[in-house]
C-alpha positions as CSV (number, residue, x, y, z in Angstrom):
1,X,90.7,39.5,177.8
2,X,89.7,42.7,177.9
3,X,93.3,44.2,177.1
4,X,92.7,42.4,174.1
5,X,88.9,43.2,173.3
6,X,90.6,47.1,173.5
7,X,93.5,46.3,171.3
8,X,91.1,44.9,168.5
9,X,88.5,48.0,169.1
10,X,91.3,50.4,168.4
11,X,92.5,48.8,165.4
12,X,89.3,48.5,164.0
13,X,88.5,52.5,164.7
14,X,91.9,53.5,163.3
15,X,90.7,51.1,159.9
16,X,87.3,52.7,160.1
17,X,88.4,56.3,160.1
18,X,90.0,56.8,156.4
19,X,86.3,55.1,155.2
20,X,84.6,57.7,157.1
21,X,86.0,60.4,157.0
22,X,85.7,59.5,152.8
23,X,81.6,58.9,153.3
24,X,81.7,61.8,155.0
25,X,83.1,64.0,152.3
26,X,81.3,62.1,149.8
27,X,77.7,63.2,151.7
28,X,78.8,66.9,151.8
29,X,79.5,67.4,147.5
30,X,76.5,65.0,147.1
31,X,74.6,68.4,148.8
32,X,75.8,71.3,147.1
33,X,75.8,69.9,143.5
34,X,73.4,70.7,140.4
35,X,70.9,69.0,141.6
36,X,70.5,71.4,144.8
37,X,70.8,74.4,142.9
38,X,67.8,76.9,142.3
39,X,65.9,77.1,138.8
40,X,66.8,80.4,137.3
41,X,63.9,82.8,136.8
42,X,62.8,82.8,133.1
43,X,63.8,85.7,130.7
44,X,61.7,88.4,129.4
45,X,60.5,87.8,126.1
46,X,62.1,90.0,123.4
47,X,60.1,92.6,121.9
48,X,60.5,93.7,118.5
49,X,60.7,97.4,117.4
50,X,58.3,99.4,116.2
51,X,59.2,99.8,112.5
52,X,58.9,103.3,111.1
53,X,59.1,103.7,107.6
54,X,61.7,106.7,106.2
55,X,60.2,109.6,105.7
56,X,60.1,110.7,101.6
57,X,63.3,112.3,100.3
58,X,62.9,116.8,99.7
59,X,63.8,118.0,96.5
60,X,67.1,119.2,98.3
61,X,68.0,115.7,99.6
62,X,67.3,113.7,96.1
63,X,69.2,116.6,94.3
64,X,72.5,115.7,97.3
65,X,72.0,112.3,96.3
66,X,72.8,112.3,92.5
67,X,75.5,114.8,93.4
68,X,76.9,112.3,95.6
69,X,76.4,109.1,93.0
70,X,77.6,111.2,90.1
71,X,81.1,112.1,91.9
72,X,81.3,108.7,93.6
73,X,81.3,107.3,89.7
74,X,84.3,109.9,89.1
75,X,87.9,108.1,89.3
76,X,90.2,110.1,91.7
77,X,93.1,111.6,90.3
78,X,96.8,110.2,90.8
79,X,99.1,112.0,93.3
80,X,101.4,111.3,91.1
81,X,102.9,113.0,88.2
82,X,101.4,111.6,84.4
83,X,103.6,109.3,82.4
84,X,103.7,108.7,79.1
85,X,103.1,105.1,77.2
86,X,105.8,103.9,75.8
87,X,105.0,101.8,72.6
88,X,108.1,99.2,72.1
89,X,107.5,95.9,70.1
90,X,104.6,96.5,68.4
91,X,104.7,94.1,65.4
92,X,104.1,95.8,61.8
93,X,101.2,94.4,60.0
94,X,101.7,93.8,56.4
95,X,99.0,94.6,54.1
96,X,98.2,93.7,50.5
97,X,97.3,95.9,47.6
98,X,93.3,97.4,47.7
99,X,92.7,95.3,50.8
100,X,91.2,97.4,53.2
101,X,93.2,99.0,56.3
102,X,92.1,96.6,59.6
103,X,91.0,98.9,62.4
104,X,93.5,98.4,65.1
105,X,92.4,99.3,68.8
106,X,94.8,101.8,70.4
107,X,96.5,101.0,72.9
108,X,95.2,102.5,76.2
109,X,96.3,106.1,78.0
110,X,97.7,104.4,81.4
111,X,99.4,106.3,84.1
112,X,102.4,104.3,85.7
113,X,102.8,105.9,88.7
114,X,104.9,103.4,91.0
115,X,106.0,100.4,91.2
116,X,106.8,97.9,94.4
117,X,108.7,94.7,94.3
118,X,108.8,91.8,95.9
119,X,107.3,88.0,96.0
120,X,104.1,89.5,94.3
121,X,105.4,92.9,92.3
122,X,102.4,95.5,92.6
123,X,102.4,98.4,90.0
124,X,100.3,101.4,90.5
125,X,98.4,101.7,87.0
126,X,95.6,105.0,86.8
127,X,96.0,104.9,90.5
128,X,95.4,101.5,91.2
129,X,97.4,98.7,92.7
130,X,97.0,96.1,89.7
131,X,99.6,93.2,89.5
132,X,100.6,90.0,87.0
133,X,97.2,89.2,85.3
134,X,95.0,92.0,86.1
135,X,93.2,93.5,83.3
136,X,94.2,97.4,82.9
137,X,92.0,98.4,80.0
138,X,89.0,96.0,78.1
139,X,91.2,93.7,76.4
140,X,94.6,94.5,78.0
141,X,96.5,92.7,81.2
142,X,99.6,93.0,82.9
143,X,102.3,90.5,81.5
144,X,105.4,91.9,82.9
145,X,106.4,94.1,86.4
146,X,110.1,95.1,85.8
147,X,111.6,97.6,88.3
148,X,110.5,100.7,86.5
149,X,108.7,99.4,83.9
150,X,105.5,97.4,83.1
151,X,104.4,95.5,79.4
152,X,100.7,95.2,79.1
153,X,99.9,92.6,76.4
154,X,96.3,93.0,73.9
155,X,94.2,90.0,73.0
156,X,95.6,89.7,69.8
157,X,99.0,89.3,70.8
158,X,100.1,93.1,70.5
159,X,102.6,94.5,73.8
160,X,103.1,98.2,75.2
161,X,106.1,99.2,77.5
162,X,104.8,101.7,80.0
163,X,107.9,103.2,81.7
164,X,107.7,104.9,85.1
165,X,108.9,108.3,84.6
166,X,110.4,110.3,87.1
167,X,110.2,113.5,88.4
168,X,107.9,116.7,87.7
169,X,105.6,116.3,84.9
C-alpha cells in the first residue's frame, strides 16, 4: 500500500506544479505594479514674469519707423522687362446726336511678365502670381490664361488682351 500511497503523491505533485508555479508568478507582478510605485514629488509652481513695459520710442527710432511703413507700402518692381497692353475686342459704343460722351474707365497699365501652365495656369500680372478669377485692377479679373497671353474682362462687359512680350524692353 504504500507503493501506491507514493504513486498517488507524485501524481498529485506533478498536477500541483503548473498551479503553482502560476500563483507564484501571479504573487510576484501583483508586487511590482502601480499600486507599489512611489508618489512623484509635486512640481514647482510656475512663476510669471516680471512685465516691463517698452521704453518710449527717440525721435530717431519713430523717424526709422515711418521710413520703414512708407517703403513697406511701396510695390516692388518686376524683374522682368514692361509689356505693353494690348487692347483687342473692345466693343464700339454708338452714340446719338447731343447726348453727352459716357466716361469710360481705362483699362488698367498691367505688366505681364510670365506665364505658367498647367492644371491651375498662374500668370505673373505687376509682379504677382494672380490666376482665373483674381481681380487685377478695381473692377477688372482674369477671364482667360492662354500660353503667352492673358484677357482681363471690366464689369461692364469690356475685354483687354495683355500679351507676354519677349525679350529686352
Amino acid at each position: 500500500m504504500s507503493s501506491r500511497r507514493m504513486a498517488w503523491m507524485q501524481q498529485v505533485g506533478i498536477g500541483a506544479c503548473p498551479l503553482l508555479a502560476l500563483i507564484g508568478v501571479r504573487l510576484w507582478l501583483a508586487s511590482s505594479g502601480p499600486a507599489k510605485a512611489g508618489a512623484a514629488t509635486p512640481p514647482e509652481p510656475i512663476s510669471q514674469p516680471k512685465f516691463d513695459p517698452l521704453p518710449k520710442a527717440t525721435e530717431d527710432q519713430r523717424a526709422l519707423l515711418e521710413r520703414a511703413k512708407a517703403l513697406s507700402a511701396i510695390e516692388p518692381g518686376s524683374p522682368f522687362p514692361r509689356h505693353e497692353v494690348a487692347l483687342a475686342g473692345v466693343p464700339e459704343m454708338p452714340s446719338m446726336p447731343g447726348a453727352p460722351e459716357p466716361e469710360v474707365e481705362p483699362p488698367p497699365q498691367l505688366s505681364l511678365t510670365s506665364i505658367m501652365g498647367g492644371r491651375v495656369p498662374v500668370a505673373m500680372v505687376n509682379g504677382r502670381p494672380r490666376s482665373l478669377g483674381d481681380q487685377v485692377a478695381p473692377n477688372w479679373k482674369i477671364v482667360e490664361i492662354g500660353q503667352d497671353k492673358i484677357e482681363v474682362e471690366h464689369a461692364d462687359g469690356r475685354r483687354v488682351t495683355v500679351i507676354l512680350q519677349r525679350g529686352t524692353p
